[in-house]
C-alpha positions as CSV (number, residue, x, y, z in Angstrom):
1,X,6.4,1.0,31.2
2,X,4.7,3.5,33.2
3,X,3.4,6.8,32.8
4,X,6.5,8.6,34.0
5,X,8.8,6.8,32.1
6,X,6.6,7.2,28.8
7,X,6.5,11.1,30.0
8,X,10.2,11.0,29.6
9,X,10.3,9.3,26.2
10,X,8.1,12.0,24.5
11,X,10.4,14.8,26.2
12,X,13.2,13.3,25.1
13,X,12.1,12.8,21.5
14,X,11.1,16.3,21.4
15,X,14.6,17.6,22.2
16,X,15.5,15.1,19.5
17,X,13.7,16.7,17.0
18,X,15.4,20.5,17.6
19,X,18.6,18.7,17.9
20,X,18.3,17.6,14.1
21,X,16.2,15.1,12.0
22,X,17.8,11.1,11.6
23,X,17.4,7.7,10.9
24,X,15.1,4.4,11.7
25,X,13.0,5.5,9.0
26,X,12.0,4.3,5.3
27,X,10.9,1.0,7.0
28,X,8.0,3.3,8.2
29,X,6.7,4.3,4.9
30,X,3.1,3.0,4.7
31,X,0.6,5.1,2.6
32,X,-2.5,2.8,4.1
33,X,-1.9,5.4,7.1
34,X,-3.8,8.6,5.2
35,X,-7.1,9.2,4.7
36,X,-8.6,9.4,1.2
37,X,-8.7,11.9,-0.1
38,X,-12.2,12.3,-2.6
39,X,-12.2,15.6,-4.4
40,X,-15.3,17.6,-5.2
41,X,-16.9,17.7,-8.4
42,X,-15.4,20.0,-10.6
43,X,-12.5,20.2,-9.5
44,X,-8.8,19.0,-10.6
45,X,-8.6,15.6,-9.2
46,X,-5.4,13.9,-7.3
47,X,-4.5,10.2,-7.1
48,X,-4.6,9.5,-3.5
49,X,-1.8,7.3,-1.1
50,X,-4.1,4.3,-0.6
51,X,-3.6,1.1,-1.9
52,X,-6.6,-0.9,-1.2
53,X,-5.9,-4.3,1.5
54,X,-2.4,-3.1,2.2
55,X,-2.1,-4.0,6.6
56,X,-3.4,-1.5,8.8
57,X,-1.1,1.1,10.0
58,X,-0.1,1.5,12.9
59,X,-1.2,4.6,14.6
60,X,0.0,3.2,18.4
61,X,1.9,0.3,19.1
62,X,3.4,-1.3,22.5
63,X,5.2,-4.5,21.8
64,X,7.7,-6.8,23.2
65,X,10.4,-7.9,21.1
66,X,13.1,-11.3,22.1
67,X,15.9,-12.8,20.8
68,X,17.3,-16.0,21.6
69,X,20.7,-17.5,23.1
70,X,23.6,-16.6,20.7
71,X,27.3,-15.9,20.5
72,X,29.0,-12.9,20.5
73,X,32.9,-12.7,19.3
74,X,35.5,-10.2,19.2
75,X,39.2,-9.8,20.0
76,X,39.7,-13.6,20.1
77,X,36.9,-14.2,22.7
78,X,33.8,-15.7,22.8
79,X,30.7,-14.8,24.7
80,X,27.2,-16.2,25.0
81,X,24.4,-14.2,25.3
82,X,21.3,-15.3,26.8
83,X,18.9,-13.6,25.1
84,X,18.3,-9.7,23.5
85,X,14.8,-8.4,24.6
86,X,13.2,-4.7,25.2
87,X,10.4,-3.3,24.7
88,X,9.2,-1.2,21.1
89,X,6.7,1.8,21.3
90,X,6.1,3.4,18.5
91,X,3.3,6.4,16.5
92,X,2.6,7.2,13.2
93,X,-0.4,10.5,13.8
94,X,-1.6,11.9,10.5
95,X,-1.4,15.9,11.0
96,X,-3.0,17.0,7.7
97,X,-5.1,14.8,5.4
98,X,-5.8,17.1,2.2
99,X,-6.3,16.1,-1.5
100,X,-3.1,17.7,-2.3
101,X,-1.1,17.4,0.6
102,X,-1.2,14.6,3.3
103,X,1.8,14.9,6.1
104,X,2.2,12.7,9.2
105,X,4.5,12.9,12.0
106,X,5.8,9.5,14.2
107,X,8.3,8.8,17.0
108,X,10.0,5.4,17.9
109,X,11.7,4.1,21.4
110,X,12.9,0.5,21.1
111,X,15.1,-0.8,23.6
112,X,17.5,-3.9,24.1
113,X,18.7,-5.7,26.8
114,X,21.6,-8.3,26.8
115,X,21.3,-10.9,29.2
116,X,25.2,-11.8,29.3
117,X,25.2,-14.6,32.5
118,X,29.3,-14.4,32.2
119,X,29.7,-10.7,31.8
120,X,31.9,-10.5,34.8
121,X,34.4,-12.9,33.3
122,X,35.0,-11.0,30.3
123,X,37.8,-8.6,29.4
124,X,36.0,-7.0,26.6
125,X,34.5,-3.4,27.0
126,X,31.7,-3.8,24.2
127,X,30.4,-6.7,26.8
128,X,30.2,-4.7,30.2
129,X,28.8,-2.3,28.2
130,X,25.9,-3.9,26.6
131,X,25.3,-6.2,29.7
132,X,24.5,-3.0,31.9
133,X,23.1,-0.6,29.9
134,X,21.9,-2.3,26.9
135,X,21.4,-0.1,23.5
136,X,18.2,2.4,23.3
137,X,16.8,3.8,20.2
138,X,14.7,7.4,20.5
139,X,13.1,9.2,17.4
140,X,10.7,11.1,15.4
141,X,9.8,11.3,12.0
142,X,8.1,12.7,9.5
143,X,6.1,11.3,6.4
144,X,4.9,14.3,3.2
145,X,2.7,12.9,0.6
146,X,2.5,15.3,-2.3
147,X,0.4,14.2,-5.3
148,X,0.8,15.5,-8.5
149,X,-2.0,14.5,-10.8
150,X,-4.2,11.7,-11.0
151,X,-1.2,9.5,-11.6
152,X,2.5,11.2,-9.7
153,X,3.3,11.8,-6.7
154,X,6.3,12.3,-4.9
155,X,7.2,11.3,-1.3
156,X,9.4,12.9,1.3
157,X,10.4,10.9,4.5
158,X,13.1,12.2,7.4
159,X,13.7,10.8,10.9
160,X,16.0,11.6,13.3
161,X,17.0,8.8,16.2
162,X,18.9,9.4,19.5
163,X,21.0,5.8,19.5
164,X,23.4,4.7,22.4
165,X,24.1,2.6,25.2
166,X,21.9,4.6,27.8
167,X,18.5,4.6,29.3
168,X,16.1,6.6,29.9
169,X,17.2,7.4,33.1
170,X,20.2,7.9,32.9
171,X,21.9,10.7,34.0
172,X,24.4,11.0,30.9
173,X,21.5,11.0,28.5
174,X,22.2,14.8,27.2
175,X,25.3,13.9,25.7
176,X,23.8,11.4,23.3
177,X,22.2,14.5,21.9
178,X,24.6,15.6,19.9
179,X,25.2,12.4,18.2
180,X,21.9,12.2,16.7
181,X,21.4,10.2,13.2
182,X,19.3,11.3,10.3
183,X,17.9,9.6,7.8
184,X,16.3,11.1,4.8
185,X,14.2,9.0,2.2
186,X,12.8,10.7,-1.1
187,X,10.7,9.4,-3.9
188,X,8.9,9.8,-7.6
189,X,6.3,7.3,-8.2
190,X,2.8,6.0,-9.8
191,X,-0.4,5.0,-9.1
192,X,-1.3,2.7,-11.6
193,X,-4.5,2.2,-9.8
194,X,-6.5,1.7,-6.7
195,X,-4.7,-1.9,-6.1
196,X,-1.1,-1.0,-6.8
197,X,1.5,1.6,-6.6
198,X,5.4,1.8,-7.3
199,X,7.8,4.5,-6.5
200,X,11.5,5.1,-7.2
201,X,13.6,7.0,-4.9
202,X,17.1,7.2,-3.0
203,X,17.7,7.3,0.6
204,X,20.5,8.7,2.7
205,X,20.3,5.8,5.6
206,X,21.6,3.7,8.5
207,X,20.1,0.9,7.9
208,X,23.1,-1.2,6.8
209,X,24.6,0.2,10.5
210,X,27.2,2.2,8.5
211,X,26.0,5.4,7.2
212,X,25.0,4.6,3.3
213,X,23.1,6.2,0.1
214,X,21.0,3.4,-1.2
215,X,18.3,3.5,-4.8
216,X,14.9,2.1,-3.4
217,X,12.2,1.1,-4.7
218,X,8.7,0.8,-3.3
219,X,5.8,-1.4,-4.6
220,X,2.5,-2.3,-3.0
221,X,0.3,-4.0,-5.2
222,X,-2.9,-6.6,-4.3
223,X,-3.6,-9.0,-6.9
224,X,-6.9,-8.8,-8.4
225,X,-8.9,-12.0,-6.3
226,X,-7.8,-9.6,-3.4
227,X,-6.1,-12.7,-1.3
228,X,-2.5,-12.1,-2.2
229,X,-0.5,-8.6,-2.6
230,X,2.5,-7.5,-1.9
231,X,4.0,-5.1,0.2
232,X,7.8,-4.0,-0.3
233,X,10.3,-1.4,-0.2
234,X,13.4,-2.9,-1.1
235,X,16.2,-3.2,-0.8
236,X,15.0,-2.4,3.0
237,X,12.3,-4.6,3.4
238,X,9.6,-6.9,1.1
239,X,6.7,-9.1,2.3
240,X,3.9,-11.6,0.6
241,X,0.6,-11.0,1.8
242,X,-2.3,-13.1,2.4
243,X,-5.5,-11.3,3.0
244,X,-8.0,-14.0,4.8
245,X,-10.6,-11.3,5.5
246,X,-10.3,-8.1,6.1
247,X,-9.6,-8.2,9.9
248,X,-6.7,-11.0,9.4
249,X,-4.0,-11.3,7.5
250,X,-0.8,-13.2,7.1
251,X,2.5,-11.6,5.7
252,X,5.8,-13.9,4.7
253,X,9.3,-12.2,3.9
254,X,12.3,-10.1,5.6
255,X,13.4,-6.6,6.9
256,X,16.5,-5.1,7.7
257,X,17.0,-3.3,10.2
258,X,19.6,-1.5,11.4
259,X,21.9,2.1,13.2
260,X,24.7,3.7,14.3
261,X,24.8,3.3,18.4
262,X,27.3,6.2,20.5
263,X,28.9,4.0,23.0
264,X,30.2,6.1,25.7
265,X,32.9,4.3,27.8
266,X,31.7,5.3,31.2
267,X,34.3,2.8,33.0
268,X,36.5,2.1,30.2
269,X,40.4,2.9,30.2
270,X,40.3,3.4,26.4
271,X,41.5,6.8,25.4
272,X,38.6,8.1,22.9
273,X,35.1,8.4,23.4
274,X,33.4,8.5,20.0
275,X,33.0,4.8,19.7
276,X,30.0,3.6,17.0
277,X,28.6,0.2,17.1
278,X,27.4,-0.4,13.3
279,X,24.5,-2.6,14.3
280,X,22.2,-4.0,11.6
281,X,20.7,-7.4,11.4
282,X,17.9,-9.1,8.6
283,X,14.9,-10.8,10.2
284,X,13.2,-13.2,8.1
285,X,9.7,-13.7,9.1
286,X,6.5,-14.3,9.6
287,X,3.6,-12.0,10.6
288,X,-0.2,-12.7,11.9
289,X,-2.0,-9.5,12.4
290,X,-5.4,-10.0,13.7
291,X,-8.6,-7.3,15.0
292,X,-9.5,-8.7,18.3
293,X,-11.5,-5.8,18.9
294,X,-12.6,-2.8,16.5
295,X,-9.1,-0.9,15.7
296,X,-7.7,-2.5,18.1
297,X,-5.0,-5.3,16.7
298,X,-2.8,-7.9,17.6
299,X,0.4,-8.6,15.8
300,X,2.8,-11.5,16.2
301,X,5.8,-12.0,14.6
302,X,8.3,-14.7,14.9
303,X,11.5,-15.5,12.1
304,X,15.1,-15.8,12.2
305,X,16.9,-13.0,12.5
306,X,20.7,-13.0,11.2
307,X,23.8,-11.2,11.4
308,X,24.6,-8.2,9.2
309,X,27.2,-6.0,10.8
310,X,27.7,-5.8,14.5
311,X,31.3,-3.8,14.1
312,X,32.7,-0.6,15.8
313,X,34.0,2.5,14.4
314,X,36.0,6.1,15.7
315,X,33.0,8.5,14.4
316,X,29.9,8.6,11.8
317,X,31.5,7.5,8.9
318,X,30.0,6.4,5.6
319,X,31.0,3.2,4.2
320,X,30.4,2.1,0.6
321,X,28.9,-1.1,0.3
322,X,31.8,-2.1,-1.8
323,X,34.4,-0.7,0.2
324,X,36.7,-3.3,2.3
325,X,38.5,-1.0,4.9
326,X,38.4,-2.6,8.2
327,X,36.4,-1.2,11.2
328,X,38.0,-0.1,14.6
329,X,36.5,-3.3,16.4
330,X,35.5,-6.2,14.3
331,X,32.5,-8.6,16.0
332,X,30.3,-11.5,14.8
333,X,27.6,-12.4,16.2
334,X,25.6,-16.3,15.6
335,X,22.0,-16.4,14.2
336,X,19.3,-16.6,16.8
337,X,15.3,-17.7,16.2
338,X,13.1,-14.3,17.5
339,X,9.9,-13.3,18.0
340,X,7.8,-10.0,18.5
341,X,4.5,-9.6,19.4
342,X,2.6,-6.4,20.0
343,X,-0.9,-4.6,20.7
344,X,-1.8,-1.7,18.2
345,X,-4.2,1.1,17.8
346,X,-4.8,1.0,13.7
347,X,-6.5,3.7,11.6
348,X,-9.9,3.1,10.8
């Protein structure tokens, strides 16, 4: 990606932010990101958000992420996909680093682009849709660390994403605005001490594709040898880690993740315009992240990534996860090996 396209990412995520605050967003919750916080003598002390050989964060990262061939259905017809690929940029920048406050800010841009060979062929709208412009994620977010005491804290997290079929340069983008997706992500937790930490909360999210309210429930913990810990926030996401030094590591487990995507029909004869593709997928995986030079890392991830929900529905609608009513368009797609790999800038 060059400069003037990356230019036109951070504008865009900028006018995101004033629009309103969304969505691709507890997945991002990693308290190795702050600094410590050491109070001076004398004076009332706070536990701080560290937990000690949790992975680095991630303060920069550029990475490439690839599906392979699969099968997409709906309507009665089936369609093979080639493969799923687009880049992922991301920041997590710690703003203020204090013993009783810590608060970072982030921003996301993933993109995805469906290499359909028979596209032509097809009579389905989703398809032309997703063959030429693909499906673009755009956000910021926001990360406040409040502790309490020398034991509570509480943790806010919101982000807002810009999702849709469009690109960058499109000439449609502005419309997307207005169809931003927040998520919002709020906890009450402990730290036991300077190995572990575990934290209750609720979360107002997209993750399951339809808009959902889902209990979570965050734990990062490192055994006492310092070789194995774990790093999880689940239902969303959990992982085992194995710590071989401290500049590699090797994690084992699964993530969802998942949005709501605006579809505009640009050349479609349907007669509404405020489709939503519920897209959500779990990738089970595993991850080697390795310094090759100072902070600099390398991170490579490769798993299986399945089908959660791949529907369509008229408008942002929330969905119980033990409600049955039927969406718009129903789709399935098959189960595809992945893999991700990526060059990050990692706090010190």
């Amino acid at each position: 990606m060059n400069k003037k396209i990356l230019l036109s990412s951070l504008i865009i995520m900028a006018s995101t932010a004033y629009a309103q605050q969304d969505s691709t967003a507890e997945e991002a919750i990693d308290f190795s990101q702050f600094a410590d916080m050491a109070p001076a003598e004398g004076t009332k002390r706070y536990c701080t958000s560290k937990v000690l050989d949790l992975s680095p964060n991630k303060l920069i990262s550029v990475g490439f992420d690839y599906q392979g061939p699969h099968s997409l259905t709906s309507d009665g017809e089936d369609v093979e996909v080639n493969s799923v690929s687009g880049t992922r940029i991301s920041g997590n920048i710690p703003v203020i680093s204090q013993t009783k406050v810590v608060w970072a800010v982030g921003f996301t841009h993933w993109q995805s682009f469906y290499d359909i060979p028979k596209h032509s062929e097809s009579k389905l709208d989703l398809v032309h849709n997703l063959h030429k412009n693909g499906l673009s994620t755009t956000g910021i977010n926001t990360t406040l660390f409040k502790p309490l005491n020398e034991r509570n804290f509480i943790l806010a997290f919101v982000s807002a994403d810009m999702n849709g079929n469009y690109q960058l340069n499109s000439s449609d983008i502005g419309d997307f605005l207005g169809k931003t997706r927040y998520s919002v992500a709020g906890f009450y937790g402990w730290k036991r001490n300077d190995r572990s930490m575990v934290a209750v909360g609720i979360s107002r999210t997209y993750r399951p594709g339809a808009l959902g309210y889902i209990p979570l429930v965050m734990f990062n913990h490192t055994f006492e040898s310092r070789k194995w810990g774990v790093e999880a926030l689940f239902p969303a996401r959990a992982a085992m880690r194995r710590t071989f030094n401290p500049r590699n590591i090797l994690l084992a487990g699964y993530e969802l993740e998942g949005n709501s995507y605006h579809l505009i029909n640009r050349d479609s004869k349907l007669p509404f315009n405020d489709l939503e593709l519920k897209r959500s997928e779990l990738r089970f995986r595993l991850t080697y992240e390795k310094s090759v030079y100072n902070f600099i890392w390398i991170s490579v991830q490769a798993g299986y990534r399945v089908n959660y929900n791949f529907n369509i529905d008229r408008g942002d609608q929330f969905r119980s996860i033990f409600g049955g009513d039927p969406y718009t368009i129903e789709n399935r797609l098959t189960n595809p090996f992945y893999f991700n790999v990526s060059l990050n800038l990692v706090s010190p």
